[in-house]
N, C-alpha and C positions, 0 to 999 in steps of 0.2 A: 504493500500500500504506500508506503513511505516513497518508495521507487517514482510509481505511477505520479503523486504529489511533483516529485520533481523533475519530470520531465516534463510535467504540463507548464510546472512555476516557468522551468527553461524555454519551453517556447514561447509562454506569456511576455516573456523579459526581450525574448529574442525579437517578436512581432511588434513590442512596444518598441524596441529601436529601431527597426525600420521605419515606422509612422512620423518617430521624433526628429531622425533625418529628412525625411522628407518634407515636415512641419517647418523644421531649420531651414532648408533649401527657401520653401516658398514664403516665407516671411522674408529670411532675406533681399526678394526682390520683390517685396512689398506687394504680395500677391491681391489683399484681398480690395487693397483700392483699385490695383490691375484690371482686377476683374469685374471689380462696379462700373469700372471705365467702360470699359471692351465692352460689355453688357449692353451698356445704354447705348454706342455708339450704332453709326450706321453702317450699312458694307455696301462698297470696299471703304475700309476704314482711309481716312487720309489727314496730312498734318500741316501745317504751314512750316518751311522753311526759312522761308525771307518773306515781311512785309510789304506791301505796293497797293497798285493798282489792283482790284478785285473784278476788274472788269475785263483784265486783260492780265490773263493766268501763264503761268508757266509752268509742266507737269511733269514730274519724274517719277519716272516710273522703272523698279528695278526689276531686272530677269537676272536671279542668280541662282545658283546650281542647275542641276539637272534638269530640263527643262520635262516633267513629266506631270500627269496632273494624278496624284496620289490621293486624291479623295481631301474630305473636310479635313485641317489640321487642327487637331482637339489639342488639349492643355499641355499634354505629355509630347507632342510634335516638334520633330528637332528638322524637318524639313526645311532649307531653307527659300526655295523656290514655292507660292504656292497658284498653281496654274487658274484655278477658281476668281481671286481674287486680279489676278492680270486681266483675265478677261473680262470679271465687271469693270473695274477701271479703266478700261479703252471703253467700253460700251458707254460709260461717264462722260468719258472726254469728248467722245462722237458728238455726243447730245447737246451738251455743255457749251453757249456759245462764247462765255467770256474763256476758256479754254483756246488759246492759239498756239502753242506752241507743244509739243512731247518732247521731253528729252530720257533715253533708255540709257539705262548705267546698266550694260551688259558683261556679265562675268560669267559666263557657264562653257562647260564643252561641249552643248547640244543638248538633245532626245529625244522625244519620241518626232515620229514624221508628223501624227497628227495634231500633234501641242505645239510643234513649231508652224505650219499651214493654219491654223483655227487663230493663231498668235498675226502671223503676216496678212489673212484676210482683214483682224479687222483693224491693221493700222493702214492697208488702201481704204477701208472706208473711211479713215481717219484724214488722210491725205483727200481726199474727196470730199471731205467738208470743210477743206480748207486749211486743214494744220499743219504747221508744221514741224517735221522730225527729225531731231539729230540722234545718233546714235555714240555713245562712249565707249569704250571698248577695255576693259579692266586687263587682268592679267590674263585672259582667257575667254575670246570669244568667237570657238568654232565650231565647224559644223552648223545647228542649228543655232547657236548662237549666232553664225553671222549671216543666215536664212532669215531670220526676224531683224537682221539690222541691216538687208539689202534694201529694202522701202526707204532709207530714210535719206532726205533732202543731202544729209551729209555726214561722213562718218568718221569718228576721231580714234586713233589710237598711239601707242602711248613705243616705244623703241623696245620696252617688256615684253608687249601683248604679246600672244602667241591666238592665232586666227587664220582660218582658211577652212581645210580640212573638208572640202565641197565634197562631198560625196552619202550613198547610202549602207549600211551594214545591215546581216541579218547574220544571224549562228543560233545554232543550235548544238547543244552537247552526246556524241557519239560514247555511248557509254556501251555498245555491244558487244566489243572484246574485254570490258570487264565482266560483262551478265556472262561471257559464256567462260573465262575460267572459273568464276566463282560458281559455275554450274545454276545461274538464275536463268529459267525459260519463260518467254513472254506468250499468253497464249489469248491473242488477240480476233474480234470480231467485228469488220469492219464494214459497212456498206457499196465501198469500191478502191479501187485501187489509189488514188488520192489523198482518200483520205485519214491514211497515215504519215502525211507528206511530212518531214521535217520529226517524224520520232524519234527517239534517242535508242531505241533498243535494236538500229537495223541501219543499215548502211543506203544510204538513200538512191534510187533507182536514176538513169539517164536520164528519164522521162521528168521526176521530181527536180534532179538540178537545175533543167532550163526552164522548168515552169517559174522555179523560186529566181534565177535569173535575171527573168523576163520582167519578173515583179519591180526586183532591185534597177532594170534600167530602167522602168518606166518610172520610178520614185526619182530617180537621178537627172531625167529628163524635165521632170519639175522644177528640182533645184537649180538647174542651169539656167532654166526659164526666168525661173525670180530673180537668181542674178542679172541676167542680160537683162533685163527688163528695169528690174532697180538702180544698175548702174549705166543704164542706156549703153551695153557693151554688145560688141559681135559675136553673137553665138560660140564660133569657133574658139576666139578667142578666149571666151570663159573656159571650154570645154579642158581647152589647153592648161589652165590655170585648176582644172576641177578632177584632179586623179587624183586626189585624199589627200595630199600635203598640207604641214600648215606652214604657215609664215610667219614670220618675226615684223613688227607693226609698220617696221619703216620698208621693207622689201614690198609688205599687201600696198603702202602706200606708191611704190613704184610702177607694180604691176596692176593699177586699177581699182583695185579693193577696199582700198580707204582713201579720206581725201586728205586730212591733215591730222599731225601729230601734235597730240596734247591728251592732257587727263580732263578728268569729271569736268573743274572748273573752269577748262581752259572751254571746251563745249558749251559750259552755260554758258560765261563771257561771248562766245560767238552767238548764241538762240538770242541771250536779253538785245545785243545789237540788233540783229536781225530783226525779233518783234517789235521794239521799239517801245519807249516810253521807260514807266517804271513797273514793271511788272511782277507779280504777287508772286513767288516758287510756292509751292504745294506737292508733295510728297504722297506719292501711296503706298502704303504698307502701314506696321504698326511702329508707330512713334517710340524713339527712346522710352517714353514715361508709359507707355501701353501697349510692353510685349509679353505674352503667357507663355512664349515657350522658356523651357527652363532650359539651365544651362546644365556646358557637357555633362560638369559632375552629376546632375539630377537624370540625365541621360543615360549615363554609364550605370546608374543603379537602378534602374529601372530597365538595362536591358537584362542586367545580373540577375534580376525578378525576375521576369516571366522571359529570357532568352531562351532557345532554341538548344538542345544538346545535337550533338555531332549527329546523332542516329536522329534525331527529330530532323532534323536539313537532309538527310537524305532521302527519309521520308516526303517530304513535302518535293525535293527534284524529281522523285518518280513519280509523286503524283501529279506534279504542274510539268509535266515534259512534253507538252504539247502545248501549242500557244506561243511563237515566239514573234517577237517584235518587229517590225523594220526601224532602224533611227538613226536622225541625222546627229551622231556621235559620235567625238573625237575621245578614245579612250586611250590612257595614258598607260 
């Protein structure tokens, strides 16, 4: 009896310091007025910058990381990209007519095809209301990072950047000569030959390589388009430039790809000229004073919590081994 008492005491002790950690974490960042804030607020949340003219805005709007859209990012979201909130925010600015100006602070290596197309449609319609777009380019903005910054009136990067990387990717993981020494047989029922295309327990058929291909050149024939298109260049010319390299900011600025080299500010300084007068900056995303995601350390113990053991991940690869991606991603 004595026993059972203390091992329940010890778990009781055990789960109270998880809680008080985590108590500790969100206090620290001052959670519970964070979250009065965030609460009332409206979406896509947005913050003023710099003071001005309110009749003649100026918008920034950042794309950083991966450019995927991972679903709502709840309290525990260490996402830093979140595709939802980009896309209300152009739908804002569309509408918005004291709104003239976007400027994108792009830092990412791309992703998906569809997050970066649903991103580029609706800064033409942005462009098509009048606005105008410069694009920044951080330490990293290829792929489809620089598939969302073809649209823009004019595009800055910095002698760091690293950008280009024009091309489309799909893989999938061949795990069949592992299934067959560890003696795992796959005993599958499929409605036609297709549609096992891209499985991992089989080496994929003539027929299957140039269907998936076919796929990847017609995705790639897009991206060419939006560049030729964005940078008023000759097809060729891009195509030349679009074999998946990337470039270093002042080389893209030689061959076309960017117009002038500068950081964040040196971009604004060019948009406030451009739009002219005194105008308002406004930021979308969440404000210094009104962000819920917690930091790494709150991160790292909550993946310690509920993380994945080595046999769970490989459970979950064979059972998501169908389903693979196209994306415009420069992976390092």
């Amino acid at each position: 009896m004595k026993r059972i008492v203390a091992v329940v005491v010890a778990l009781a002790l055990f789960f109270f310091g998880i809680m008080a950690s985590l108590f500790n974490i969100l206090w620290a960042s001052d959670w519970q007025d964070t979250f009065n804030e965030y609460t009332n607020s409206e979406f896509p949340p947005s913050f003023v910058v710099e003071e001005g003219n309110t009749s003649n805005k100026i918008a920034i709007l950042n794309i950083e990381g991966t450019i995927m859209d991972t679903g709502p990012q709840g309290v525990f979201g260490s996402e830093a990209y979140n595709h939802e909130l980009t896309i209300e925010a152009l739908k804002e600015i569309i509408s918005s007519d004291d709104i003239k100006g976007i400027l994108l602070n792009v830092n990412s290596p791309g992703g998906g095809v569809y997050e970066s197309a649903e991103i580029h449609k609706y800064l033409m319609e942005a462009k098509e209301a009048g606005k105008t777009i410069y694009s920044s380019m951080g330490g990293m903005a290829a792929s489809g990072g620089y598939y969302v910054s073809a649209p823009a009136d004019k595009i800055f990067a910095s002698d760091e950047t690293l950008t280009g990387s024009i091309g489309v990717i799909m893989q999938s993981i061949n795990y069949s000569q592992l299934a067959e020494d560890y003696g795992v047989e796959f005993e599958t029922y499929a409605s036609g030959d297709m549609k096992e295309m891209l499985s991992g327990h089989k080496d994929p058929s003539q027929e299957e390589q140039e269907y998936v291909q076919n796929m990847v050149d017609s995705m790639y024939q897009d991206f060419v388009d939006v560049v030729a298109e964005g940078r008023g260049m000759d097809q060729k010319r891009v195509e030349a430039l679009a074999d998946g390299r990337i470039y270093l900011g002042e080389d893209a600025m030689e061959n076309g790809l960017v117009d002038e080299m500068g950081y964040l500010e040196d971009a604004m300084a060019s948009m406030k000229e451009s739009i002219g007068g005194n105008p308002q900056i406004i930021e979308y995303g969440q404000g210094q004073g009104n962000r819920l995601s917690l930091n790494y350390g709150a991160a790292s113990l909550m993946d310690r919590l509920i993380g994945k053991t080595e046999i769970a991940q490989i459970e979950s690869l064979l059972k998501n081994r169908q389903g693979i991606e196209p994306m415009y991603l420069y992976e390092k």
